[in-house]
Biotite code that builds the C-alpha atoms (Angstrom):
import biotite.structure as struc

atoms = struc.array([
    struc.Atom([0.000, 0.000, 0.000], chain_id="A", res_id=1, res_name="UNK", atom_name="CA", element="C"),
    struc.Atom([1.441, 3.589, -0.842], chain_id="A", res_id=2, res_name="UNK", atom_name="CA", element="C"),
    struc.Atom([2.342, 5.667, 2.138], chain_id="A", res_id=3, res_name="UNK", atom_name="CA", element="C"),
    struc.Atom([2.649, 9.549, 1.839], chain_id="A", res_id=4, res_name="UNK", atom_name="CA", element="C"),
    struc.Atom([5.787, 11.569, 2.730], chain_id="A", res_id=5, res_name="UNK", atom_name="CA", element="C"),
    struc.Atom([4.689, 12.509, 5.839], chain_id="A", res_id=6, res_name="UNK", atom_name="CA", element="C"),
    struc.Atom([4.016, 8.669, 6.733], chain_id="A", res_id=7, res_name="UNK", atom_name="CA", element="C"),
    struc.Atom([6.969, 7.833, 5.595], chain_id="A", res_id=8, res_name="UNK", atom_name="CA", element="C"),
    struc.Atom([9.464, 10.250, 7.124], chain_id="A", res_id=9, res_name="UNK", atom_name="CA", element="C"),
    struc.Atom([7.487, 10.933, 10.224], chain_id="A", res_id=10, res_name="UNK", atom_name="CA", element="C"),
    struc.Atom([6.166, 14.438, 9.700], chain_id="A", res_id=11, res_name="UNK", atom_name="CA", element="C"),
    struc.Atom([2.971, 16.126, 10.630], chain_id="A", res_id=12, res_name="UNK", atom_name="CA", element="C"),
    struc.Atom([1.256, 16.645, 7.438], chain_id="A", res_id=13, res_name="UNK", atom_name="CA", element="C"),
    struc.Atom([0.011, 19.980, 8.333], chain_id="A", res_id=14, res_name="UNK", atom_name="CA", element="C"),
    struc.Atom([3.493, 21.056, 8.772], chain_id="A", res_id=15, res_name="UNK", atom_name="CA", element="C"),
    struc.Atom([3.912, 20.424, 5.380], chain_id="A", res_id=16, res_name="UNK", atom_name="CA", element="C"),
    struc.Atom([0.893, 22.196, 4.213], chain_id="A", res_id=17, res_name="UNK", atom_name="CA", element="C"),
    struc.Atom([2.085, 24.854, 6.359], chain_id="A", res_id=18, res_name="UNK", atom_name="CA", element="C"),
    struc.Atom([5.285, 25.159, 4.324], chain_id="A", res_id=19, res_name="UNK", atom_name="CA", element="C"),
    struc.Atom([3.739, 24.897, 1.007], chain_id="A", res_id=20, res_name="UNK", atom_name="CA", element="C"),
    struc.Atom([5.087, 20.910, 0.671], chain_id="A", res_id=21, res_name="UNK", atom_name="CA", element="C"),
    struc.Atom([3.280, 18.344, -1.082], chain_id="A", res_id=22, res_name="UNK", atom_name="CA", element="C"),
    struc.Atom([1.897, 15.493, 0.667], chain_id="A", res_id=23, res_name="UNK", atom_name="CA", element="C"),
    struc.Atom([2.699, 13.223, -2.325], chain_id="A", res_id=24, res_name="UNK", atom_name="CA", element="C"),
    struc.Atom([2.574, 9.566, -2.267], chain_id="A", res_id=25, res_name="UNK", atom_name="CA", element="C"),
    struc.Atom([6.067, 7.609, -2.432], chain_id="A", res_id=26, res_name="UNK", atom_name="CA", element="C"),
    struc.Atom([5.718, 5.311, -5.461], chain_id="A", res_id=27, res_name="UNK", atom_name="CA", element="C"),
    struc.Atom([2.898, 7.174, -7.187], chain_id="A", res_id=28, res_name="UNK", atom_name="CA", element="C"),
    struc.Atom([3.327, 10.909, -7.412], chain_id="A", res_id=29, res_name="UNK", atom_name="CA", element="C"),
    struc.Atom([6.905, 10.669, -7.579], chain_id="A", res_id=30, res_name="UNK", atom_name="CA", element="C"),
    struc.Atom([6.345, 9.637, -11.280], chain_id="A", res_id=31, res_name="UNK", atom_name="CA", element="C"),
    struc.Atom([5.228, 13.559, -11.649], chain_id="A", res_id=32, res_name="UNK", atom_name="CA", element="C"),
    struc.Atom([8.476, 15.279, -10.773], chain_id="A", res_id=33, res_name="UNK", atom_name="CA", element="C"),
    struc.Atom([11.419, 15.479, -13.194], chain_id="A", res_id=34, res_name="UNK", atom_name="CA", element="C"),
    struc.Atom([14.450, 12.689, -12.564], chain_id="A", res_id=35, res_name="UNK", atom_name="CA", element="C"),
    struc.Atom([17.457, 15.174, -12.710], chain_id="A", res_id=36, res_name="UNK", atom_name="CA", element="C"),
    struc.Atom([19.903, 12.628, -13.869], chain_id="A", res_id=37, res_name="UNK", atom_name="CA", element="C"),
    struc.Atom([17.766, 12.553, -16.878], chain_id="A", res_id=38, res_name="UNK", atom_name="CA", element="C"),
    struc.Atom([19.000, 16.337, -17.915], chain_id="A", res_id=39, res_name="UNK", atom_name="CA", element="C"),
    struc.Atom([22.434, 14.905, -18.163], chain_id="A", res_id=40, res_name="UNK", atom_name="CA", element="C"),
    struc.Atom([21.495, 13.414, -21.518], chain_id="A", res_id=41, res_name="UNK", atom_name="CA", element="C"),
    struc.Atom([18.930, 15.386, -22.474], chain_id="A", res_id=42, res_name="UNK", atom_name="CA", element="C"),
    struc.Atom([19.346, 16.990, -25.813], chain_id="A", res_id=43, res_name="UNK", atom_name="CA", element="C"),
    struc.Atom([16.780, 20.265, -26.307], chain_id="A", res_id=44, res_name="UNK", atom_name="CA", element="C"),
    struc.Atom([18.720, 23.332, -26.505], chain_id="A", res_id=45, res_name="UNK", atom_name="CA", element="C"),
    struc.Atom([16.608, 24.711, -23.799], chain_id="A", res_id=46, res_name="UNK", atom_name="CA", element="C"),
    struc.Atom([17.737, 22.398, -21.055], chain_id="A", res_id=47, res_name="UNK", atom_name="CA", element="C"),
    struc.Atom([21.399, 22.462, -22.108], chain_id="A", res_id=48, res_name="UNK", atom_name="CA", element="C"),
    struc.Atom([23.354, 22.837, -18.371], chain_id="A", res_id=49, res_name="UNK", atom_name="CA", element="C"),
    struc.Atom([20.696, 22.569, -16.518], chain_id="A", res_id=50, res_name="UNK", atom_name="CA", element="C"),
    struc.Atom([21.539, 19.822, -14.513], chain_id="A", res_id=51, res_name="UNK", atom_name="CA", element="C"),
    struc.Atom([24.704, 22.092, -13.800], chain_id="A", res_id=52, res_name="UNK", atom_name="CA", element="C"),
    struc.Atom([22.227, 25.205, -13.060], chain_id="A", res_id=53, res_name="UNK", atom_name="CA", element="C"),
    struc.Atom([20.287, 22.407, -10.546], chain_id="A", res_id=54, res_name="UNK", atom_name="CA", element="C"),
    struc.Atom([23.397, 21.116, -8.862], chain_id="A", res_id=55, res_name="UNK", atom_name="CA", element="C"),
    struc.Atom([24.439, 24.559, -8.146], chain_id="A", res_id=56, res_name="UNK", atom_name="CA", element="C"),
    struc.Atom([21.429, 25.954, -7.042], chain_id="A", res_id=57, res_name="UNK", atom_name="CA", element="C"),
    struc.Atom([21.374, 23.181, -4.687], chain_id="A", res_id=58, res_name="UNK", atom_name="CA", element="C"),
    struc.Atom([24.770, 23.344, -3.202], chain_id="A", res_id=59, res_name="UNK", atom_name="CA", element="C"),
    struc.Atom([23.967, 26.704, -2.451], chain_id="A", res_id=60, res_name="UNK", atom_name="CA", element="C"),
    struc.Atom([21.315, 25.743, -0.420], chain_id="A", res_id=61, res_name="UNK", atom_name="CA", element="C"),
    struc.Atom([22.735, 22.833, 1.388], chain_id="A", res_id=62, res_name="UNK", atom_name="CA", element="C"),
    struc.Atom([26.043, 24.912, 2.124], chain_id="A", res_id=63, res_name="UNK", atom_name="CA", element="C"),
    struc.Atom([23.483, 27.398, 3.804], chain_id="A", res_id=64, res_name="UNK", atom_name="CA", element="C"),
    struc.Atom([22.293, 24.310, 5.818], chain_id="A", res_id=65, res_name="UNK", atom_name="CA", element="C"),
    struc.Atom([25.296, 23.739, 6.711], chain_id="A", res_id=66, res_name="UNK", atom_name="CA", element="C"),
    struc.Atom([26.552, 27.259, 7.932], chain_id="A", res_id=67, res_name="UNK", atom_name="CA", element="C"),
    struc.Atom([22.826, 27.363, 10.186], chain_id="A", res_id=68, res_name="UNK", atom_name="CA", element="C"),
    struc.Atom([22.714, 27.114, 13.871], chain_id="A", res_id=69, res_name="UNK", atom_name="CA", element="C"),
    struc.Atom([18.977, 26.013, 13.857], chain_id="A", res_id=70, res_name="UNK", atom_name="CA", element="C"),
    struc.Atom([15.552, 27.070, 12.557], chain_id="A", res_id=71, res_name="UNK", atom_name="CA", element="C"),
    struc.Atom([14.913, 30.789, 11.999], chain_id="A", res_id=72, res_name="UNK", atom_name="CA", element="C"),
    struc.Atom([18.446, 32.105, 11.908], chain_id="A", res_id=73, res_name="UNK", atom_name="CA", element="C"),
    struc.Atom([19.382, 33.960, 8.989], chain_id="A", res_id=74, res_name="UNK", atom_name="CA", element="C"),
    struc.Atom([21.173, 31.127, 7.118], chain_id="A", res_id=75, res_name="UNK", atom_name="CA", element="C"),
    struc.Atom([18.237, 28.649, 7.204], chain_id="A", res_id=76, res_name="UNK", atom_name="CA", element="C"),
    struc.Atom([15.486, 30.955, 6.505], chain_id="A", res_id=77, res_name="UNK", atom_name="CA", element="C"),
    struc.Atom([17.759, 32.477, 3.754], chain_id="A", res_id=78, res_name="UNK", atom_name="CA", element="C"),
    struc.Atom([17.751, 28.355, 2.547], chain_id="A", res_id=79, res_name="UNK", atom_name="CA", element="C"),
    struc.Atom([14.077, 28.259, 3.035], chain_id="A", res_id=80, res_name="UNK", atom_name="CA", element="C"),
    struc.Atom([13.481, 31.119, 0.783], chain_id="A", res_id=81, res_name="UNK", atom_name="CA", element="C"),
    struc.Atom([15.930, 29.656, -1.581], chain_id="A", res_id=82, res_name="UNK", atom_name="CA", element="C"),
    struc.Atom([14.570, 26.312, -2.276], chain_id="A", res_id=83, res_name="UNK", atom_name="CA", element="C"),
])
């Protein structure tokens, strides 16, 4: 039987409503969001580096992560905003 992400890693699913997250199922919505190993071989002009834009974008927020003390300093809401 499919769970949801909150099910599955434990979270109050109005926190995620709260934050603007969706409740998807694991195994069946994931099929809706784009695989970003897949832009590595991808070959329209209009996706050309984006995998490189993604990972970027990405390390930028995780490095912000990193960097935060805890909820609601400035590094982590700056991440929040970010992502």
């Amino acid at each position: 039987m499919p769970t949801t992400l909150s099910r599955y890693f434990g979270i109050d699913p109005s926190e995620l409503s709260e934050r603007g997250v969706l409740n998807a199922h694991v195994g069946i919505d994931n099929r809706l969001f784009v695989d970003p190993h897949l832009f590595a071989r991808i070959k329209i002009p209009e996706f050309q580096g984006a995998r490189q834009d993604l990972d970027r974008h990405f390390a930028a927020v995780i490095r912000l992560l990193e960097l935060s003390g805890g909820r609601d300093d400035v590094a982590w809401r700056e991440a929040t905003r970010r992502a």
